[in-house]
PADREN-791540 format. One record per atom (N, C-alpha, C): chain; atom name; x, y, z. Coordinates in nm, 4 decimals. Layout:
BEGIN
+------+-------+----------+----------+----------+
! nuro ! lumza !       xx !       yy !       zz !
+------+-------+----------+----------+----------+
!    A !    CA !        X !        Y !        Z !
...
+------+-------+----------+----------+----------+
END
This chain:
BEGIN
+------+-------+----------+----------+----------+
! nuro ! lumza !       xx !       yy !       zz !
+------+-------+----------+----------+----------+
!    A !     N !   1.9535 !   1.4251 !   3.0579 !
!    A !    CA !   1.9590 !   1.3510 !   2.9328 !
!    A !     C !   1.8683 !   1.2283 !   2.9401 !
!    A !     N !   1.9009 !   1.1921 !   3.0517 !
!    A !    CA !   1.8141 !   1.0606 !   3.1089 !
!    A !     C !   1.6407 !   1.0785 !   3.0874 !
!    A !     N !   1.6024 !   1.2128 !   3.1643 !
!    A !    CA !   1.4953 !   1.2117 !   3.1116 !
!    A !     C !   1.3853 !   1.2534 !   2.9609 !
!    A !     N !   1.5194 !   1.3401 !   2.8674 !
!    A !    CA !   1.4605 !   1.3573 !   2.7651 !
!    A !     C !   1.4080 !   1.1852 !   2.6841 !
!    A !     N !   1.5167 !   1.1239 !   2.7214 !
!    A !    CA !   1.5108 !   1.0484 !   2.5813 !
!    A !     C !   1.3966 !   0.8889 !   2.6930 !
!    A !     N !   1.3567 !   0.9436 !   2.7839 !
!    A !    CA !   1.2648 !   0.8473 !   2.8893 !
!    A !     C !   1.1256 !   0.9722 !   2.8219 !
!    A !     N !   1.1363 !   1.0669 !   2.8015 !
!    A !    CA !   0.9848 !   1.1684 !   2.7738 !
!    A !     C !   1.0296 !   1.1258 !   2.5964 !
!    A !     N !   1.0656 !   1.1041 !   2.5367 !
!    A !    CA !   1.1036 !   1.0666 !   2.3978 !
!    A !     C !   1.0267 !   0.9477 !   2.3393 !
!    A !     N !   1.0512 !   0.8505 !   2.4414 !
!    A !    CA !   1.0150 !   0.7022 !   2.4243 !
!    A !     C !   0.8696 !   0.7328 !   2.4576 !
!    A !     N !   0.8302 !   0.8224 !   2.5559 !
!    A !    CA !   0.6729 !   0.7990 !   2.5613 !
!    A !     C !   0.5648 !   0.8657 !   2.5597 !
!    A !     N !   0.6390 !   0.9208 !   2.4323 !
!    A !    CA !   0.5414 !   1.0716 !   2.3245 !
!    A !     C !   0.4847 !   0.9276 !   2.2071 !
!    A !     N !   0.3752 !   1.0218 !   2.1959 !
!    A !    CA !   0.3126 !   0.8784 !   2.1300 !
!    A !     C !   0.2181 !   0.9584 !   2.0103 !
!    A !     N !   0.2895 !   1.1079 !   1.9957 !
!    A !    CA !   0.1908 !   1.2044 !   1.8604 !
!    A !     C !   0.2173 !   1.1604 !   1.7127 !
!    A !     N !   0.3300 !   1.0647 !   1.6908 !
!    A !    CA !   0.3144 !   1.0150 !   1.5569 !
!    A !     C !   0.2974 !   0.8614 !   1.5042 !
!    A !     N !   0.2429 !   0.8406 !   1.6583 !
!    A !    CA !   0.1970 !   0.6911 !   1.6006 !
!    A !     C !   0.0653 !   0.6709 !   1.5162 !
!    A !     N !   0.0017 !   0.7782 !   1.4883 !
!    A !    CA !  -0.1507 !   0.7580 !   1.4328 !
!    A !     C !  -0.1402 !   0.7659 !   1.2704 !
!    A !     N !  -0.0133 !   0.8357 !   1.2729 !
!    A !    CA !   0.0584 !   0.8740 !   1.1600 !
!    A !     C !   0.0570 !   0.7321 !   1.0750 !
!    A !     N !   0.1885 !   0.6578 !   1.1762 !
!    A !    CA !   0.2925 !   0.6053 !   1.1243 !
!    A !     C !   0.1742 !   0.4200 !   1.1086 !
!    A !     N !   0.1003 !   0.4141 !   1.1544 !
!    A !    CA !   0.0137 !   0.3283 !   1.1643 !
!    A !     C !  -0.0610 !   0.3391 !   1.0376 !
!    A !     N !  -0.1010 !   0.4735 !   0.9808 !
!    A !    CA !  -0.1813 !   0.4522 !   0.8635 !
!    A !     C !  -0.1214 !   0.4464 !   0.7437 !
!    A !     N !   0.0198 !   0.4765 !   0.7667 !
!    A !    CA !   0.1253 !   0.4434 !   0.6746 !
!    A !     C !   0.1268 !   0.2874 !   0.6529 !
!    A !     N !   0.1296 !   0.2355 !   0.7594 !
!    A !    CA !   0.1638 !   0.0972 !   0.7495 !
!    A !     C !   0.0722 !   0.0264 !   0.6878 !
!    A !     N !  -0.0745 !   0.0723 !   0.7301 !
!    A !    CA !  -0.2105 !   0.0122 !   0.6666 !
!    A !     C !  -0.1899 !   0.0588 !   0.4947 !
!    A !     N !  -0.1075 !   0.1390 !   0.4494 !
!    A !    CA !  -0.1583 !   0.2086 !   0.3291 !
!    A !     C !  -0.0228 !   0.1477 !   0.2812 !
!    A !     N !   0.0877 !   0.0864 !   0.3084 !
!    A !    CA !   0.1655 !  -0.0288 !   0.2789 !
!    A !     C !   0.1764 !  -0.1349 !   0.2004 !
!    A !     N !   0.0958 !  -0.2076 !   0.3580 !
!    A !    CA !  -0.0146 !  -0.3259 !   0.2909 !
!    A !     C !  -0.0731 !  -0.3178 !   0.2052 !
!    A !     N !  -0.1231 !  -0.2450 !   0.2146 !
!    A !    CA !  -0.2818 !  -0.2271 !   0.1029 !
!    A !     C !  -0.1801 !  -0.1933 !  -0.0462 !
!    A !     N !  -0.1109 !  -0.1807 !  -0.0270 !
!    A !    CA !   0.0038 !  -0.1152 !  -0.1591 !
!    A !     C !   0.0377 !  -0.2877 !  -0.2236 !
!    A !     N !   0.0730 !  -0.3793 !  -0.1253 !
!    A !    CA !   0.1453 !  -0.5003 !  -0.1406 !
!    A !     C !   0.0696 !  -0.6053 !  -0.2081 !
!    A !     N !  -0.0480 !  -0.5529 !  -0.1430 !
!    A !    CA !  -0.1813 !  -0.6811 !  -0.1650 !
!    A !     C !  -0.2092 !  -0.5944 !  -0.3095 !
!    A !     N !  -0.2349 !  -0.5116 !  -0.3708 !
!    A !    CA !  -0.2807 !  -0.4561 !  -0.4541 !
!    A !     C !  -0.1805 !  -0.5195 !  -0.6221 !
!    A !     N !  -0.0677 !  -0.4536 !  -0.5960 !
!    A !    CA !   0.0519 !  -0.4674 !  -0.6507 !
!    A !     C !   0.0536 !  -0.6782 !  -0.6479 !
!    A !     N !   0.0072 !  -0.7758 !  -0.5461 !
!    A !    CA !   0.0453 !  -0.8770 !  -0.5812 !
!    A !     C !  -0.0781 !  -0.9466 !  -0.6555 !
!    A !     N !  -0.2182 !  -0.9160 !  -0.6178 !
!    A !    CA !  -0.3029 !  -0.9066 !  -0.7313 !
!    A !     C !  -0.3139 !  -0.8787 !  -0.8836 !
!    A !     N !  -0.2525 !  -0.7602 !  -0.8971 !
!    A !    CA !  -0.2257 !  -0.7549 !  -1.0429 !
!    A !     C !  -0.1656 !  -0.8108 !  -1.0885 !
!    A !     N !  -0.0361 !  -0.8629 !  -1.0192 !
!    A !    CA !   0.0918 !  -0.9715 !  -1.0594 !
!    A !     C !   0.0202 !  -1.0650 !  -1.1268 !
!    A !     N !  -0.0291 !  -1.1664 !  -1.0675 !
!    A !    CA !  -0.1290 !  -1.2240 !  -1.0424 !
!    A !     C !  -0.2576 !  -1.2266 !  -1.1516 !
!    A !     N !  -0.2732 !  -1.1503 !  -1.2022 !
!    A !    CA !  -0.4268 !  -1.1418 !  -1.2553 !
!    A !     C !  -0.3732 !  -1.0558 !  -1.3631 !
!    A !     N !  -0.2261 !  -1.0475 !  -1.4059 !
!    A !    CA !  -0.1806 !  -0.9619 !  -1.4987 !
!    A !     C !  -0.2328 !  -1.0051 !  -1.6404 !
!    A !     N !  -0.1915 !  -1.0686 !  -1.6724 !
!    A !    CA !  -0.2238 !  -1.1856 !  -1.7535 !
!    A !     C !  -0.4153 !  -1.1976 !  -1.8244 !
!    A !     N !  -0.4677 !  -1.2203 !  -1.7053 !
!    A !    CA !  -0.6522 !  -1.1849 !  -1.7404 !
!    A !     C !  -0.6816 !  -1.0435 !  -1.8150 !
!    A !     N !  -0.6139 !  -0.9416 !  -1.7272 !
!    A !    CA !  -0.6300 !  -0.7705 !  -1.7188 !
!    A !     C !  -0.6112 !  -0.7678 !  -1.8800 !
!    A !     N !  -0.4865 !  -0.8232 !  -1.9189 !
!    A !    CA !  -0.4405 !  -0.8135 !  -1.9974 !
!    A !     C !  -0.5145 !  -0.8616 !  -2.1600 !
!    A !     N !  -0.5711 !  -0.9698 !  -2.1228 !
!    A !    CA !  -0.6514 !  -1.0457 !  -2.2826 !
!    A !     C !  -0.7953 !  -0.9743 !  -2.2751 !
!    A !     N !  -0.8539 !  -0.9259 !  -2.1099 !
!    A !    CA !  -0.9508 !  -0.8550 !  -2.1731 !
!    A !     C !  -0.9632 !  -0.7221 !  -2.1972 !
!    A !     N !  -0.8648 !  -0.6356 !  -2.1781 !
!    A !    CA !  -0.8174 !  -0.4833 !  -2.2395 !
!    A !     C !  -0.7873 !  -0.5204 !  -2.4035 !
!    A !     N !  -0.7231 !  -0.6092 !  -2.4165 !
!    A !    CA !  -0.6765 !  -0.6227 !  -2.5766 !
!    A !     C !  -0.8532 !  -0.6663 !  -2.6556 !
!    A !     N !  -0.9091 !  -0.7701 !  -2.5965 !
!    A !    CA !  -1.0692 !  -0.7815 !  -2.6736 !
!    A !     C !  -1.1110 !  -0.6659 !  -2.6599 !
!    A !     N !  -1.1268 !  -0.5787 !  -2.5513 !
!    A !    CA !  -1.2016 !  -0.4668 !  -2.5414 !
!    A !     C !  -1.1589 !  -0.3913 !  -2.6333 !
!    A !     N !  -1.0704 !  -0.3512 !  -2.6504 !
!    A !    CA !  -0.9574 !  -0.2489 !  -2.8001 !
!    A !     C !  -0.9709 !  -0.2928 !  -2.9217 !
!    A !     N !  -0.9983 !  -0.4732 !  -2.9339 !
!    A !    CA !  -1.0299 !  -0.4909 !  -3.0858 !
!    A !     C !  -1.1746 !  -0.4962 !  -3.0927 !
!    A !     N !  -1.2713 !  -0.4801 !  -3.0164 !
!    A !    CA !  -1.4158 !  -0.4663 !  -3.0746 !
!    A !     C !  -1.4598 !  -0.2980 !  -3.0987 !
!    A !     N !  -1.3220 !  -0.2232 !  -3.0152 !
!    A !    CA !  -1.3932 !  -0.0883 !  -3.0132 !
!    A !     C !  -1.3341 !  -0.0084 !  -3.1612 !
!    A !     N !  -1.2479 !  -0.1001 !  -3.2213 !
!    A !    CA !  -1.1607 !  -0.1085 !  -3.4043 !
!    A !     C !  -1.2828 !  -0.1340 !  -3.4637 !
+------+-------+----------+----------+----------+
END
C-alpha cells in the first residue's frame, strides 16, 4: 500500500495538463476583470457604432 500511493505521489503524467489549465484560468480572470473594467467604454462605443450604422 505503502508503495502504491509513494509511486502515486511521483507520477507526474498530468501535470502538463493541469498547468495549462491553470494558465487558461488566469487568462480567464484577467480577461473577465478587464471587461469589468472597460465595461462601461465597450459599451458607449458599440451603442455610437449602432446609431451611425441607423
Amino acid at each position: 500500500m505503502k508503495a502504491k500511493f509513494v509511486g502515486f505521489l511521483k507520477d507526474e503524467a498530468g501535470q502538463g495538463m493541469t498547468e495549462y489549465g491553470l494558465i487558461i484560468a488566469l487568462i480567464a480572470v484577467v480577461v473577465i476583470g478587464a471587461l469589468t473594467l472597460m465595461g462601461g467604454n465597450i459599451k458607449a462605443l458599440l451603442t455610437t457604432a449602432a446609431g451611425s450604422i441607423k
